[in-house]
C-alpha positions as a printed NumPy array, in Angstrom:
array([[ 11.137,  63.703,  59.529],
       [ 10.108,  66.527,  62.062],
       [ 11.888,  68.375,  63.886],
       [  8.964,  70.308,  66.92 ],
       [ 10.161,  66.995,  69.055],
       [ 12.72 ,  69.575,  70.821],
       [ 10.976,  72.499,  71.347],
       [  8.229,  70.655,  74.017],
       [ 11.054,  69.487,  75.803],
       [ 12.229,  73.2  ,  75.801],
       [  9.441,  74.254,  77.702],
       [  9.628,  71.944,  80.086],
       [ 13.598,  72.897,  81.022],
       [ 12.437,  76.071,  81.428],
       [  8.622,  75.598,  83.107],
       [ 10.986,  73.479,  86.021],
       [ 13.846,  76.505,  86.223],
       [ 10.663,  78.773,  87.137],
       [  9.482,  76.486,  89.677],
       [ 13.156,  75.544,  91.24 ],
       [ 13.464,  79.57 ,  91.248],
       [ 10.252,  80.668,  92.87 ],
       [ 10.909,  77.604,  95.443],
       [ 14.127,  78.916,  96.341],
       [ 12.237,  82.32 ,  96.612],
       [  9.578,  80.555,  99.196],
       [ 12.543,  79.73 , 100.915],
       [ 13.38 ,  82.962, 101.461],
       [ 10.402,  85.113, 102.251],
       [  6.946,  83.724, 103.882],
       [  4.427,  83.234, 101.067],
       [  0.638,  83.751, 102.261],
       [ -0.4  ,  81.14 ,  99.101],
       [ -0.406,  80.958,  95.334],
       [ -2.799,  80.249,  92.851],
       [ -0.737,  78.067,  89.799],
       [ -2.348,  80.291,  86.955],
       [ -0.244,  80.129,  83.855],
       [  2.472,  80.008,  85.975],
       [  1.717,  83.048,  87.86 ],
       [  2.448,  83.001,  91.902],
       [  1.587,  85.564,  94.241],
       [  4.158,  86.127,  97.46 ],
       [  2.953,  88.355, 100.311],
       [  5.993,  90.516, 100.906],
       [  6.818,  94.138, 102.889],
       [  8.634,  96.767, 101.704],
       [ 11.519,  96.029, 103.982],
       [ 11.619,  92.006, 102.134],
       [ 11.641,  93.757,  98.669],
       [ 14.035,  95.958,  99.787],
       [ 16.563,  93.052, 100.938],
       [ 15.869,  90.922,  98.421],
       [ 16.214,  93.646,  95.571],
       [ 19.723,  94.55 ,  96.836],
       [ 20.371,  90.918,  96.96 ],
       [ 19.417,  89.766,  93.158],
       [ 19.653,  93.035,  90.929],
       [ 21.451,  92.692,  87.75 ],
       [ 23.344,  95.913,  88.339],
       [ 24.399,  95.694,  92.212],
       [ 25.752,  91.741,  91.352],
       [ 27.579,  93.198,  88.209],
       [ 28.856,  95.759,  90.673],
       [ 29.412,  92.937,  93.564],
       [ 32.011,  91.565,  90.723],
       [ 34.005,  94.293,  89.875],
       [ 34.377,  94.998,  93.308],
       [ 35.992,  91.517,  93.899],
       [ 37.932,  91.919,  90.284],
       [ 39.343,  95.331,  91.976],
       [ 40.247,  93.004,  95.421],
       [ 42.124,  90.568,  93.288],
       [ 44.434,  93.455,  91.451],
       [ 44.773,  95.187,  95.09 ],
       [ 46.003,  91.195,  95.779],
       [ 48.472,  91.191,  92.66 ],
       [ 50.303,  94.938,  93.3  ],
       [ 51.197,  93.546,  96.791],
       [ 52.296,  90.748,  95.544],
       [ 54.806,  92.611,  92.833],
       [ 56.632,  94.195,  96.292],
       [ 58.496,  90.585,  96.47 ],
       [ 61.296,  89.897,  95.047],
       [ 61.756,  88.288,  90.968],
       [ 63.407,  85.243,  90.613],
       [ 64.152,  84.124,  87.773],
       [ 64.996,  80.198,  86.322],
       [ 66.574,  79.709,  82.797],
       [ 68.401,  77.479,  81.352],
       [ 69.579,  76.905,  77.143],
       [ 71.668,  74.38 ,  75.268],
       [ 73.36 ,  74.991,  71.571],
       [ 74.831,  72.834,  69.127],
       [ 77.259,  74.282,  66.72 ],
       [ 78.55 ,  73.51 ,  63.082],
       [ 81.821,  73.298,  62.38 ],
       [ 83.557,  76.463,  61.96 ],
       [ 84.89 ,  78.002,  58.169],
       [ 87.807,  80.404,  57.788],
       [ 88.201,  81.956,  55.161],
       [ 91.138,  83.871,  53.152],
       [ 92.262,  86.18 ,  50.295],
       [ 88.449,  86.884,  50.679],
       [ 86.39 ,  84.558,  50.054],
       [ 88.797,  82.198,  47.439],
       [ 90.013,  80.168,  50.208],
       [ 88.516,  78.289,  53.084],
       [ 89.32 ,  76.129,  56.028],
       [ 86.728,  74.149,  58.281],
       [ 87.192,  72.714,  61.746],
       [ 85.366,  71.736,  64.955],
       [ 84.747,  74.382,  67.391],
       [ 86.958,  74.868,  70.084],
       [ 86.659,  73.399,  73.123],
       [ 83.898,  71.479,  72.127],
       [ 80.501,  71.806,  69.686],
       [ 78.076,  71.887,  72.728],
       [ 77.435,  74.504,  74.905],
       [ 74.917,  74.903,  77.645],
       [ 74.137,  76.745,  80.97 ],
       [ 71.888,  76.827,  84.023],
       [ 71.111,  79.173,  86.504],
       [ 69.009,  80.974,  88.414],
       [ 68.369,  84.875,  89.075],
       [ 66.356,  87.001,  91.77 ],
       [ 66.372,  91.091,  91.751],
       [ 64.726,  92.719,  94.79 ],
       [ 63.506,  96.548,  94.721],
       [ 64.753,  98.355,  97.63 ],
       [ 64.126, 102.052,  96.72 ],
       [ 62.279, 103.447,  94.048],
       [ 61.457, 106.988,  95.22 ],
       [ 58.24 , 105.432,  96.501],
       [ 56.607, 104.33 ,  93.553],
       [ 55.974, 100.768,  94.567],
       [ 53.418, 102.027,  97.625],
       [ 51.987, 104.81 ,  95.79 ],
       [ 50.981, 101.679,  92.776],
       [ 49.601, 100.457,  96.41 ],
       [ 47.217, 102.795,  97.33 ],
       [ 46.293, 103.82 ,  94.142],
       [ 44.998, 100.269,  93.862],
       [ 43.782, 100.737,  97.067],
       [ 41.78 , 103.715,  96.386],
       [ 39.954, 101.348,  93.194],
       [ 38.653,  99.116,  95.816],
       [ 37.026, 101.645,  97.942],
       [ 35.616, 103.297,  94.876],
       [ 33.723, 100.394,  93.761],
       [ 33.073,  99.181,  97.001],
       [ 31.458, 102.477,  97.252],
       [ 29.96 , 101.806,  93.716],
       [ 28.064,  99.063,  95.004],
       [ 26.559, 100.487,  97.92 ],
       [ 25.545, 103.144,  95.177],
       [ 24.125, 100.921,  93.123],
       [ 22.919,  98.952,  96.411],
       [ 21.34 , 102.183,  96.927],
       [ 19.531, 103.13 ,  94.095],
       [ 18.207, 100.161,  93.479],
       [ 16.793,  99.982,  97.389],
       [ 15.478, 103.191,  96.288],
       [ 13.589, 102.697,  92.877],
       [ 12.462,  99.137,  94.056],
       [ 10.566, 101.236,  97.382],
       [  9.357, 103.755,  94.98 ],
       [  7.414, 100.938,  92.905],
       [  6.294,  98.911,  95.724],
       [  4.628, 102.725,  97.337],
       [  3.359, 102.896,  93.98 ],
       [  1.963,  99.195,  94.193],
       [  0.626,  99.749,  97.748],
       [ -1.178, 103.437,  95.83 ],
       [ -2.322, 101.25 ,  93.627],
       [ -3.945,  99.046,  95.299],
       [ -5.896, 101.515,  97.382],
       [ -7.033, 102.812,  94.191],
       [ -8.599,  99.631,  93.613],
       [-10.556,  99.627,  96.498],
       [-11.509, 103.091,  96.368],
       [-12.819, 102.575,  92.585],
       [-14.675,  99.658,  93.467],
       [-16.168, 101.541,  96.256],
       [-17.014, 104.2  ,  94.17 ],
       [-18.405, 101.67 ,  91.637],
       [-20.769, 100.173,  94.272],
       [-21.734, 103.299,  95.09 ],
       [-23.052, 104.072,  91.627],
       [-24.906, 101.349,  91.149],
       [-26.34 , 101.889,  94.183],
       [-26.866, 105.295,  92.762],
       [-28.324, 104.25 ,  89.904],
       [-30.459, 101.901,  91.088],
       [-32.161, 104.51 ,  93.033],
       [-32.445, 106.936,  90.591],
       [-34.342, 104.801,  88.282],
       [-36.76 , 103.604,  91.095],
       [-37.493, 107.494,  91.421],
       [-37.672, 107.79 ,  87.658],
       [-40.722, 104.935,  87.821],
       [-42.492, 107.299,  90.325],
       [-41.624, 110.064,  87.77 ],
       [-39.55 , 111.994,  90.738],
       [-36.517, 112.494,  88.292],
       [-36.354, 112.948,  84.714],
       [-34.539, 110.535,  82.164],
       [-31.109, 112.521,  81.852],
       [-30.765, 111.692,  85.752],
       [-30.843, 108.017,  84.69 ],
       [-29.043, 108.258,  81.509],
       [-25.878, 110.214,  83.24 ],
       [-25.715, 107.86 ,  85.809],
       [-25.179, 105.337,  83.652],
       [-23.23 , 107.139,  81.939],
       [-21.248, 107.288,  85.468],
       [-21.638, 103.752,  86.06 ],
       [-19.986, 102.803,  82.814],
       [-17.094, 105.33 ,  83.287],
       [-16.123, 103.773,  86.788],
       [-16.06 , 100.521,  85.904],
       [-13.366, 101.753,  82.72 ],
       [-11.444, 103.656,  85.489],
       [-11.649, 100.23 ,  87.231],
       [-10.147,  98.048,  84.409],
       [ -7.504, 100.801,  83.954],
       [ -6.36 , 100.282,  87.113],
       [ -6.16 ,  97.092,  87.087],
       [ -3.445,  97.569,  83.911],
       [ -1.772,  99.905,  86.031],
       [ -1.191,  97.271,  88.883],
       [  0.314,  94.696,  86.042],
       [  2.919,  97.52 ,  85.083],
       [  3.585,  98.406,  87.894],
       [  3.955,  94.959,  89.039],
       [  6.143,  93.866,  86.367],
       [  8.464,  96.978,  87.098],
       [  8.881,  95.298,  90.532],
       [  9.738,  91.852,  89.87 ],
       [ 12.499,  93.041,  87.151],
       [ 14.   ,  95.363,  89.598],
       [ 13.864,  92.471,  91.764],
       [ 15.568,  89.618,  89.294],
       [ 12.228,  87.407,  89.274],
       [ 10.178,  85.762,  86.649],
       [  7.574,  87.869,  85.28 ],
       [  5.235,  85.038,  86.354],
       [  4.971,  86.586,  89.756],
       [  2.476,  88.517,  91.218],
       [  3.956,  90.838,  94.613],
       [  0.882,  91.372,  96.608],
       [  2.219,  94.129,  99.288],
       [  1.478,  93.535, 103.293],
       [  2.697,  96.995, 103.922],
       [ -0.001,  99.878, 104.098],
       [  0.191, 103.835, 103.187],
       [ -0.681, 104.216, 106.665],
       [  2.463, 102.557, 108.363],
       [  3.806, 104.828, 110.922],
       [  6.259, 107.441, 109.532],
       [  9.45 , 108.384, 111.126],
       [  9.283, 111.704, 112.374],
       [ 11.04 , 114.745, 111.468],
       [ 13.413, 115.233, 114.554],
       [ 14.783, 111.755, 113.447],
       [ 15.733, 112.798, 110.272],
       [ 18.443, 115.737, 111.484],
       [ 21.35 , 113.604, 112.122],
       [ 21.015, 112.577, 108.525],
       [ 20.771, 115.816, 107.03 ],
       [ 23.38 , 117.081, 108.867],
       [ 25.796, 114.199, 108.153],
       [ 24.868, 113.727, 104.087],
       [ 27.404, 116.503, 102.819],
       [ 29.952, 114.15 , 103.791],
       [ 28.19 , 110.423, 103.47 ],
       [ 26.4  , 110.924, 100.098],
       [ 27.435, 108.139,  97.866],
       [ 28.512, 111.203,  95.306],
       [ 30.961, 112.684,  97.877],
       [ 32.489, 109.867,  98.651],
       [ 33.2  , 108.691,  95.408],
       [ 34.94 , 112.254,  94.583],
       [ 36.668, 112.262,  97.54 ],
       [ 39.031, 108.786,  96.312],
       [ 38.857, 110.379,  92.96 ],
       [ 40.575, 113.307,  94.422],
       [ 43.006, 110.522,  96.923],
       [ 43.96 , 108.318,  93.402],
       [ 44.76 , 111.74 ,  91.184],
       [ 46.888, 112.499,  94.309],
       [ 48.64 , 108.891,  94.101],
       [ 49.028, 109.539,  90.57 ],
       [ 50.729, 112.636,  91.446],
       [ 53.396, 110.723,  93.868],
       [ 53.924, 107.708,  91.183],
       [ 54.684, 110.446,  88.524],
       [ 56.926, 112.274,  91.288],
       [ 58.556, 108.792,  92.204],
       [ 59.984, 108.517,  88.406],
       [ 62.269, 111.607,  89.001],
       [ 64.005, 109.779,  91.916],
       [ 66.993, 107.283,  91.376],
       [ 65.656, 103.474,  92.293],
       [ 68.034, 100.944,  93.982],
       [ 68.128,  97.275,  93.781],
       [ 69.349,  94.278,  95.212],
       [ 70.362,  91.19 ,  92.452],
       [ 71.589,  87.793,  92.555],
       [ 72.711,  85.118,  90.312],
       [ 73.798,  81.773,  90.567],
       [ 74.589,  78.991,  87.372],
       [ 75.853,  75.96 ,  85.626],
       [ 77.957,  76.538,  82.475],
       [ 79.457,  74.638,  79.626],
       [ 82.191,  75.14 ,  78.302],
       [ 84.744,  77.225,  80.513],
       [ 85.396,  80.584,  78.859],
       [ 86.66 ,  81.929,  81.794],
       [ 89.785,  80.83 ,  80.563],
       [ 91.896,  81.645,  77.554],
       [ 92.173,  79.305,  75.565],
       [ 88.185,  78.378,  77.032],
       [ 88.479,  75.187,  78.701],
       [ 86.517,  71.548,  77.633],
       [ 85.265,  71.652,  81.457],
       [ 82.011,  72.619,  83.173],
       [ 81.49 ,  75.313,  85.673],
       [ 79.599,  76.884,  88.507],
       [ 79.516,  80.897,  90.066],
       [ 77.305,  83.161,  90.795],
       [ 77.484,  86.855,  92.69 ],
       [ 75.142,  88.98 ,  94.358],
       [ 75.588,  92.739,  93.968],
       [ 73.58 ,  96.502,  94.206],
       [ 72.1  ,  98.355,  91.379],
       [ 71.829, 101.98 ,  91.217],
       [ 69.798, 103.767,  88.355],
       [ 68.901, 107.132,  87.617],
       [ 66.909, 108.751,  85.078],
       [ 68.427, 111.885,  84.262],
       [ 65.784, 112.897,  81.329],
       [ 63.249, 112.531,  83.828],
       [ 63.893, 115.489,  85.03 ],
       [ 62.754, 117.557,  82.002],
       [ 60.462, 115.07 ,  80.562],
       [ 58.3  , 114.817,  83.282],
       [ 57.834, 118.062,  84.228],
       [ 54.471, 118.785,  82.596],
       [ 53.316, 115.647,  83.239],
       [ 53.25 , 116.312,  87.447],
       [ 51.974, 119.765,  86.565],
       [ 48.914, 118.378,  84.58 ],
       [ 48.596, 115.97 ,  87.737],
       [ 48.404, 118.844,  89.969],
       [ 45.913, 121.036,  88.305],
       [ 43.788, 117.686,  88.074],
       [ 43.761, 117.697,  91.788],
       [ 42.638, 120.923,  91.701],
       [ 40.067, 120.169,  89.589],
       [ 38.699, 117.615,  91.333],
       [ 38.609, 119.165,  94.715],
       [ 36.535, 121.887,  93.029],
       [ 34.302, 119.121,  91.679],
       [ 33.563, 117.723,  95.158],
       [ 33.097, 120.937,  96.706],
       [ 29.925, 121.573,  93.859],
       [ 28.891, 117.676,  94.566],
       [ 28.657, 118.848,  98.864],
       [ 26.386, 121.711,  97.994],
       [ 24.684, 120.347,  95.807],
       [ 23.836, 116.895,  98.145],
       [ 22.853, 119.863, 100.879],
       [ 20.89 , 121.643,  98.812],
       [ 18.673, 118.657,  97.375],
       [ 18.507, 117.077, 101.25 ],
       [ 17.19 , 119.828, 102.874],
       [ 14.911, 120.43 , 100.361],
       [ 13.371, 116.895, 100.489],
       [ 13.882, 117.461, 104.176],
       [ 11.038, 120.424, 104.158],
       [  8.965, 118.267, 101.453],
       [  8.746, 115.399, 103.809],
       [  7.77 , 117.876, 106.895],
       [  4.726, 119.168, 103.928],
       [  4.021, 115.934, 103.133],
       [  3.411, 114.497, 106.936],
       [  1.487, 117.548, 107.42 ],
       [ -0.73 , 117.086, 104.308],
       [ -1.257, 113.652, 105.628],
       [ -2.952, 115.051, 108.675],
       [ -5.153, 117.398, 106.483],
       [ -6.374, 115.167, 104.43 ],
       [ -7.417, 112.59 , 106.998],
       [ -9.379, 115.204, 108.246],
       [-10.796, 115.964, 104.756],
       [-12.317, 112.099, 104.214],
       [-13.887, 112.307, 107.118],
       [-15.531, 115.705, 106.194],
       [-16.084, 114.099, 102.571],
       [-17.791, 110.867, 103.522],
       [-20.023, 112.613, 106.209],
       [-20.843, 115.591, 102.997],
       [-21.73 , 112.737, 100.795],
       [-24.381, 110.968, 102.968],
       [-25.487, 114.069, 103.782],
       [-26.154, 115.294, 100.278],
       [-27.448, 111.66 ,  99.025],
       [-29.791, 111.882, 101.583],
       [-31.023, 115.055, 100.375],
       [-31.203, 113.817,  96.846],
       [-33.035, 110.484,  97.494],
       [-35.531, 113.637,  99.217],
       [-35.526, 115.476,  96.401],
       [-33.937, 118.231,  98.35 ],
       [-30.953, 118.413,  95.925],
       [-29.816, 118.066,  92.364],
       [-28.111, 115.294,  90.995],
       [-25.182, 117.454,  89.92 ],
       [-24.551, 117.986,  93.864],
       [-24.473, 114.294,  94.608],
       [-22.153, 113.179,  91.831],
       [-19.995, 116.425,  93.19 ],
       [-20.202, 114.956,  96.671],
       [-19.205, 111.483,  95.311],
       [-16.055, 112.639,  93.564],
       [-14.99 , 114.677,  96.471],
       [-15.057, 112.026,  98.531],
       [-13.302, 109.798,  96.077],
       [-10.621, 112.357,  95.297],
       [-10.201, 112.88 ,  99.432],
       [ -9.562, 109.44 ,  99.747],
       [ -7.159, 109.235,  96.93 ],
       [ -5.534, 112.414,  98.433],
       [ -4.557, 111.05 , 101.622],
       [ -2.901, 107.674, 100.172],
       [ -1.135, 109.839,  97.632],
       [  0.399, 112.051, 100.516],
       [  1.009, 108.751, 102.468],
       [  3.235, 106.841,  99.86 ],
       [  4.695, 110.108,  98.936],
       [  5.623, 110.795, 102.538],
       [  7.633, 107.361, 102.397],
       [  8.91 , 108.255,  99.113],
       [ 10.655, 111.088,  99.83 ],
       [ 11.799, 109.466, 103.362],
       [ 13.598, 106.674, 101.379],
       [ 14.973, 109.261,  98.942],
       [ 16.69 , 111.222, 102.087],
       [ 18.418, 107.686, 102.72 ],
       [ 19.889, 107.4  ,  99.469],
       [ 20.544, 110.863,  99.218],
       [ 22.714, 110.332, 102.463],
       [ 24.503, 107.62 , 102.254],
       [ 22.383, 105.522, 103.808],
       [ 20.334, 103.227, 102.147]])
């Protein structure tokens, strides 16, 4: 009797949750075509869909989506404890007969209970807290305060994961331009190579010519395959940041050389991040619910009134002596007035340790503002380098490409060494790589500056 019957039908449950998933994913973003290769899809997406998406599905920002609505529901249940308490009770008892005794315990007489062996009541009771020194809205707003702090948790979280899912989609799009700059460059030496050994025939070079540019040949196409791995990691880094199978394949639409905002746009943000940084924020209701701490600790030093009713149904009358065989109804409403007069000294250290916290914490924002300043006006001047190394380096391919047909013309005349080419060729290369490195970078450190602010 086997027992592999199940595990087929395993597979299959979860081969059809992949495909009901990256349907529902189609749904959602335009997909340029996939090829069904061991279950691997391929979605044309930008950086602004990956974005979206990202904040949409990550583990994190849904766990934080949560506990935001957990912290909504207790906001829902301290408002709710403002109304009054009402109370409904009732209890019925059955008693045994009832023994006298005398001279101790020598002697001993038993009899019924009087009026009658039963006993039960009814009623119903409702107290109503009119003053309390405040304590019942500072529970408020303390509650309060734990719903803006993980609402601001999320767009934290929101944040950072906009922000590390942009960073490996650049790193994608670098990448990718790698690829095409290796396989360029891979062309190029076998091209190379090619000629070299057609000049070797006519004895115009000598054999370590053709022997290192093999040796070149051979070292591209590893740089090539290496690349390629690089793509997969950084691929799979993607789709988990994103919540997706690891059966799909992101194939960017975006470019490195998408227009970049400039730097006069970016003022209002640096100017404003101080004060919208996710960090800042989040100290500043740490500092507002230490403070409502402070006022419900303050509030238990102050005398509370209340409002209370009752109304019930009782058996048997001992409102009467001797208690009557009859049943009965009353009830009263009525104030109650209570004051802690040990609160006094026992609380004492309690609202002091309260108020140095505040302190504390105030300090503790004030380091979080400079430092926020300090890290956004540095990116600030990185992003003005990095836009300006952009327009150096375009200038430097151009300079490169023209240097290298320049000196392979030379070389196929014999007019230079081989050393100069293969110099020219890696210049050229590295130019190119250059300028999509300062590119992505550029967009890096733009998307950074939104986090950093507050508003990504």
């Amino acid at each position: 009797m086997t027992r592999s019957a199940p595990y087929p039908l395993f597979f299959n449950i979860k081969r059809r949750f992949y495909f009901i998933l990256t349907q529902c994913f189609s749904l959602v973003f335009p997909v340029a075509g996939f090829s069904q290769d061991n279950l691997t899809e391929k979605y044309n997406l930008s950086l602004e869909e990956v974005i979206r998406f990202a904040k949409k599905q990550n583990n994190s920002v849904q766990a934080a989506r949560y506990e935001e609505q957990a912290a909504l529901e207790d906001q829902k249940d301290i408002d709710k404890a403002a109304l009054p308490n009402v109370q409904v009770g009732s209890s019925y008892q059955r008693f045994s007969n009832l023994t006298l005794f005398t001279d101790g315990l020598s002697h001993s007489d038993s009899g019924a209970r009087k009026p009658s062996s039963n006993s039960a009541n009814l009623g119903i009771e409702a107290t109503f807290n009119i003053y309390s020194g405040g304590k019942q809205r500072s529970l408020q707003k303390e509650q309060h305060t734990r719903l803006k702090l993980a609402q601001i948790n999320t767009m934290d979280l929101s944040g950072n994961t906009a922000f590390y899912t942009a960073s490996q989609y650049l790193e994608l799009i670098r990448l990718n331009e790698l690829q095409k700059f290796i396989s360029d460059q891979l062309k190029r030496a076998q091209i190379r190579l090619e000629n070299i050994q057609s000049l070797y025939k006519n004895q115009k070079v000598t054999k370590s010519d053709v022997l290192r540019a093999q040796v070149i040949v051979s070292n591209v196409e590893l740089s090539l395959q290496q690349n390629q791995n690089d793509i997969a990691i950084a691929n799979q880094k993607l789709v988990v940041a994103m919540n997706l199978p690891d059966s799909i394949t992101i194939i960017p639409t975006d470019s490195a050389g998408v227009e970049k905002p400039e730097v006069e746009s970016l003022s209002s943000l640096i100017e404003k991040a101080e004060n919208s940084a996710f960090i800042v924020q989040k100290s500043g209701e740490n500092i507002e619910l230490q403070r409502t701490r402070l006022k419900t600790l303050q509030s238990d030093t102050m005398p509370s009134l209340s409002f209370y009713s009752s109304y019930g149904l009782n058996y048997p009358n001992y409102l009467f002596f001797p208690p009557v065989d009859q049943a009965y109804s009353i009830g009263f409403v009525g104030l109650k007035l209570h004051y802690d007069i040990s609160s006094l000294y026992k609380s004492k250290d309690r609202i002091t340790a309260a108020k140095l916290r505040v302190k504390e914490l105030e300090l503790i924002q004030q380091d979080h503002r400079n430092s926020v300043r300090s890290e956004i006006k540095a990116y600030y001047i990185k992003y003005n380098e990095a836009l300006n190394r952009i327009f150096v380096n375009e200038k430097s391919v151009e300079q490169a490409k023209l240097n290298y047909k320049i000196v392979n013309t030379k070389y196929l005349n014999q007019l230079s060494l081989l050393t100069d080419l293969l110099d020219a060729d890696h210049l050229y290369q590295e130019s190119r790589l250059n300028l999509v490195s300062a590119q992505t970078e550029a967009l890096r450190i733009y998307y950074h500056i939104l986090y950093t602010s507050g508003n990504l």
